[in-house]
C-alpha positions in Angstrom: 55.5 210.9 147.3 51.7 210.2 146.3 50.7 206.8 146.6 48.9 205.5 143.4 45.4 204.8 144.6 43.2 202.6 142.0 39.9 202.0 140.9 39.0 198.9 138.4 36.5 199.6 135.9 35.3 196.0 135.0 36.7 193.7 137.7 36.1 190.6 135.7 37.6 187.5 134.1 41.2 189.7 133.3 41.4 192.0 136.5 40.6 188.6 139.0 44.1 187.0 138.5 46.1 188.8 135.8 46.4 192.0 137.0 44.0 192.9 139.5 45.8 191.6 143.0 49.0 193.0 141.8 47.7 196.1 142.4 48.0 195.7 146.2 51.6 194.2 145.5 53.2 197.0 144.2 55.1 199.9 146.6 53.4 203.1 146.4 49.9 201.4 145.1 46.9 200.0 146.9 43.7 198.9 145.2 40.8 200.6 146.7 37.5 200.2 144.9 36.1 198.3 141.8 33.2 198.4 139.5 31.3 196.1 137.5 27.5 196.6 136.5 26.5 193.5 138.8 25.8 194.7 142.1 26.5 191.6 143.3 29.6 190.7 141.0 31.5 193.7 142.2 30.6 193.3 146.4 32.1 189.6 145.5 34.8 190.5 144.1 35.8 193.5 146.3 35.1 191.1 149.4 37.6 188.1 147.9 40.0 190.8 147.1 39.8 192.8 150.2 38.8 196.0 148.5 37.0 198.8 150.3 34.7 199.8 148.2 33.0 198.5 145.5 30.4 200.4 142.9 28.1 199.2 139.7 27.9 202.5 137.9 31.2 204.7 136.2 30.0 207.9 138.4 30.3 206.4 141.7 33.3 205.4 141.1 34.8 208.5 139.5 33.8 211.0 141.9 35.5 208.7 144.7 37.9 211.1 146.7 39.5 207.7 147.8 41.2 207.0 144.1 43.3 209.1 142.3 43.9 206.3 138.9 42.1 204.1 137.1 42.4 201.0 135.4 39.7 200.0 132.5 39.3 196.7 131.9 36.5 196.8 129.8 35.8 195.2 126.6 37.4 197.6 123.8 34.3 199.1 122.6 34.0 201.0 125.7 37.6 202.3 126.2 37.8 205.5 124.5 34.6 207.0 126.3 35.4 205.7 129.7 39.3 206.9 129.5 37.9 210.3 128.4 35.6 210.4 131.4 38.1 209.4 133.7 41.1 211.6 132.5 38.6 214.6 132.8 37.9 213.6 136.2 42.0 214.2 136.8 42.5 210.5 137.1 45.5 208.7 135.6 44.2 205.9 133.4 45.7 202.2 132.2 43.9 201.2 129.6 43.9 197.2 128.8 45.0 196.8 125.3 43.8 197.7 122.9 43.3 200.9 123.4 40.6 201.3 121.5 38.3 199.9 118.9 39.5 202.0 116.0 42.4 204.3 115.1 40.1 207.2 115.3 39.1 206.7 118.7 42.8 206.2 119.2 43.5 209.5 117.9 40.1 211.3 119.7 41.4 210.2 123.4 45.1 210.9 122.7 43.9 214.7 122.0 42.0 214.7 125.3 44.9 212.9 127.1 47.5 215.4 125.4 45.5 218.3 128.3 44.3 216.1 131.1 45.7 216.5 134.1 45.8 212.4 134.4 48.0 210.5 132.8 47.4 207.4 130.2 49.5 204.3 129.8 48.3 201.2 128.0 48.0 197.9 128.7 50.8 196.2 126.5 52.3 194.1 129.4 54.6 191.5 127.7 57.1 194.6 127.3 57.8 193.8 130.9 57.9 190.2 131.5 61.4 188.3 131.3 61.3 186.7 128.3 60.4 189.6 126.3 62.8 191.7 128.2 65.7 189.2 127.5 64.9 189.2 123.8 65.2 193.3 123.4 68.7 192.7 125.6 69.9 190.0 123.0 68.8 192.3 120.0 70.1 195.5 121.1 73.1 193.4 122.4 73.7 192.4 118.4 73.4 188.6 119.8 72.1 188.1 116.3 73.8 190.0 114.5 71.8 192.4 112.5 68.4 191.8 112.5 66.9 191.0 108.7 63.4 189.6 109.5 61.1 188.4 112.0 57.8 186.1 111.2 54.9 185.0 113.6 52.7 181.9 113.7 49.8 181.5 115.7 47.7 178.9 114.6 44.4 178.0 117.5 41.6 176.2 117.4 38.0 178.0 117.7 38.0 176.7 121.4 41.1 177.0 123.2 42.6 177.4 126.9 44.5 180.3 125.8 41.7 183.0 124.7 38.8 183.2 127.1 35.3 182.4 125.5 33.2 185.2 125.4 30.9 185.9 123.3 31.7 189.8 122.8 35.0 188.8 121.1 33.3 187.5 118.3 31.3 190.6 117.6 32.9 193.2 116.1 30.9 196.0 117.6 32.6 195.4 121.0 35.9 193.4 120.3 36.8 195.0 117.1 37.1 191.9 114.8 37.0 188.6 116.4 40.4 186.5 118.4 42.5 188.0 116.2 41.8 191.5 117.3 41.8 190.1 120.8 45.0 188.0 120.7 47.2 190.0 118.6 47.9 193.2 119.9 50.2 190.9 122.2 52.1 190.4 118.9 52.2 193.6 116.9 53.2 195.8 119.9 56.0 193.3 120.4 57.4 194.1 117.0 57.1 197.6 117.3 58.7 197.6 120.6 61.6 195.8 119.1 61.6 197.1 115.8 60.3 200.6 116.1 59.0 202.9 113.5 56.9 201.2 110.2 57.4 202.4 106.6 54.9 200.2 105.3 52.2 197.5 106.3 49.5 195.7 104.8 47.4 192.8 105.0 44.5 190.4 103.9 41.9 188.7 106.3 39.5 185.9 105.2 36.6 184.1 106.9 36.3 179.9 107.3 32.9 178.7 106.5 30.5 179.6 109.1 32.9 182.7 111.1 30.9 185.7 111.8 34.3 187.5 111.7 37.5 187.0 109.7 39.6 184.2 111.8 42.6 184.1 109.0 44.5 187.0 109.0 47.9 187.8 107.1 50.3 190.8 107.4 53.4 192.6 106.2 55.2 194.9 108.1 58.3 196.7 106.6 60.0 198.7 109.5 62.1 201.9 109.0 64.9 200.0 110.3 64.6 197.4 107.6 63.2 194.8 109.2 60.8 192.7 107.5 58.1 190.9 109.4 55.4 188.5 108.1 52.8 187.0 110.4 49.9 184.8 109.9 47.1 183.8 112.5 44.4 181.3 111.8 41.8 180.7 114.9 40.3 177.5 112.3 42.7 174.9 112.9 42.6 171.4 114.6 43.4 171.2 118.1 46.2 169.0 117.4 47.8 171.7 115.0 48.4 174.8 117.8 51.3 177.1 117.0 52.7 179.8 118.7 55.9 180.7 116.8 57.6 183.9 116.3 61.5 183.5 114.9 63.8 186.6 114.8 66.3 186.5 112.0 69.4 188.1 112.0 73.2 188.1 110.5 74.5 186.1 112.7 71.7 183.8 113.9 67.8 183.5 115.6 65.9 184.1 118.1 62.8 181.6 118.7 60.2 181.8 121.6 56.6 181.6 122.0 54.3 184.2 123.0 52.7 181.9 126.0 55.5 180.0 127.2 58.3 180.6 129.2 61.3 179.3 127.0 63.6 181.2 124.1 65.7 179.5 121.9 69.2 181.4 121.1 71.2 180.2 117.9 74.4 182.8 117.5 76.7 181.6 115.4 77.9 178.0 115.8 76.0 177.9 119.4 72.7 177.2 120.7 71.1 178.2 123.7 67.7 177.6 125.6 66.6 180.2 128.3 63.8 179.5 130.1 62.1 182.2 132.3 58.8 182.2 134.8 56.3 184.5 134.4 54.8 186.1 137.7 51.8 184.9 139.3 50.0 188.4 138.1 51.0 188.9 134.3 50.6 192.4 135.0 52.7 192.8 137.8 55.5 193.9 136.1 53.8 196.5 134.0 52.1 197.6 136.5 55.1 198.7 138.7 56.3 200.5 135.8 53.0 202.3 135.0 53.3 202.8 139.0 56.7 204.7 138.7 55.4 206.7 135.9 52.2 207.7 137.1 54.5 208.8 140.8 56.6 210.9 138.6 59.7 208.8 139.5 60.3 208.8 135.9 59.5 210.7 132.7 59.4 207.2 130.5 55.8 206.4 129.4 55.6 202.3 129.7 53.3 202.3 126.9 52.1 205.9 125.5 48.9 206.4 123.9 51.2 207.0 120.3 52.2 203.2 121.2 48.6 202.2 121.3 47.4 204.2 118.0 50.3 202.6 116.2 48.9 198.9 117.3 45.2 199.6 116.5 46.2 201.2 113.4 48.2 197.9 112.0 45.1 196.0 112.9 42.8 197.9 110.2 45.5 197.4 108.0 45.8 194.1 108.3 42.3 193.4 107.9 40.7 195.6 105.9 40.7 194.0 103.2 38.6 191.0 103.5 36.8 188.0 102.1 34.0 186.1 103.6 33.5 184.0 101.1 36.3 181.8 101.7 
């Protein structure tokens, strides 16, 4: 069977411990060239990482005979162009979330992907860690009963360990809209994942004093299943007031975890339960053997489909396109 043979488009700040080495820990996959627009940025990284090659231009990368897939870790501005260049160069692509800047781009590369000889998977790698995994066992195991609601809040300070401080997240041009564009695509595929299909969403944004972007955002989801979900993110508060929330509601009881820890509360019925879990040294490394497996052919299951990555970049308009900055 074909060994999955990768290239890294943008070998920086996420591909150095996140997912980059897990490349090379994966059966069937080997990392063997990466690309970054600093000459001397890429030869580093390709020399700490033990990867052959190493490129500062798209092209030289693409026409490598050594790669056959591709993983863009770009900032989002850039993601529908370079996946389109890549699939059309017959490599399979995973895309870092999101998967693109707006739903139309969205919409513009699933086309191309549709009759690409590559495959495209995205990014959305808390489907694969433990925690998340154990809370899709307890709700489809009716743990909770069934499920009614689920609410998220994630409350951060402008400066945080938690979001990486760059300036292109604040410009909306590149990022999208800001940390909330950045941050919570973690937290809307999560619900789809769970909760599937929407019938309805909306939302309201709002920039503090002196944001260049909106860094309050509220939303409404109201799934086909019927499960209502509210979330609120504010990236204004004091340091001392951080949350990371998000409480599943159902007939019988809850289901509380955080989105960057490594614990889950369990209330069904009269019993409570905490189950704590440890995330792998490389974030990524789970996703990445499933996108591995898919991209082998040793299954037909799309880890995250390009449909999957519309349906997130298309709740983030809706959250925020209405918006105030004169809050």
């Amino acid at each position: 069977m074909t060994s999955i043979t990768w290239g890294i488009i943008g070998a920086g700040d996420v591909a150095e411990k996140k997912s980059g080495p897990a490349f090379n820990k994966v059966e069937g996959s080997e990392l063997k060239a990466v690309m970054r627009r600093s000459s001397e940025k890429a030869k580093d990284f390709a020399d700490r990482h033990g990867v052959p090659k190493w490129f500062d231009n798209v092209d030289g990368l693409l026409v490598c005979e050594d790669i056959n897939s591709v993983y863009i870790a770009t900032p989002p501005s850039s993601h529908c162009e370079l996946a389109k260049q890549s699939l059309m160069k017959g490599k399979n692509v995973y895309l870092e979330k999101p998967m693109c800047l707006t739903p139309a781009e969205c919409r513009d590369l699933s086309t191309v992907s549709a009759t690409a000889p590559g495959k495209l998977c995205v990014a959305h790698y808390r489907r694969h860690l433990p925690c998340f995994l154990k809370v899709k066992e307890l709700i489809d195991g009716g743990a909770i009963g069934d499920v009614s609601m689920a609410s998220i809040r994630f409350f951060m300070p402008k400066k945080n360990t938690i979001i990486a401080e760059n300036a292109w997240r604040l410009d909306p041009k590149v990022s999208g809209g800001g940390l909330f564009h950045d941050v919570a695509p973690h937290h809307i595929d999560m619900m789809l994942y769970l909760f599937g299909a929407t019938q309805n969403v909306s939302g309201q944004a709002f920039a503090t004093k002196g944001s260049p972007v909106a860094d309050v955002v509220s939303g409404r989801i109201l799934f086909s299943s019927g499960v209502c979900f509210t979330g609120i993110w504010n990236f204004s508060v004091a340091e001392s007031c951080q949350e990371d929330v998000c409480e599943i509601h159902g007939t019988e009881g809850k289901i509380s975890f955080s989105f960057f820890g490594e614990t889950l509360m369990l209330v069904s019925g009269s019993k409570s339960e905490q189950i704590s879990f440890t995330n792998p040294v490389n974030v990524q490394h789970p996703m990445i053997a499933e996108v591995v497996k898919y991209f082998r052919g040793e299954t037909n299951v799309n880890p995250c489909s390009a449909e999957d990555g519309t349906n997130c970049v298309e709740i983030l308009e809706k959250f925020t396109e209405n918006q105030n900055f004169s809050f």
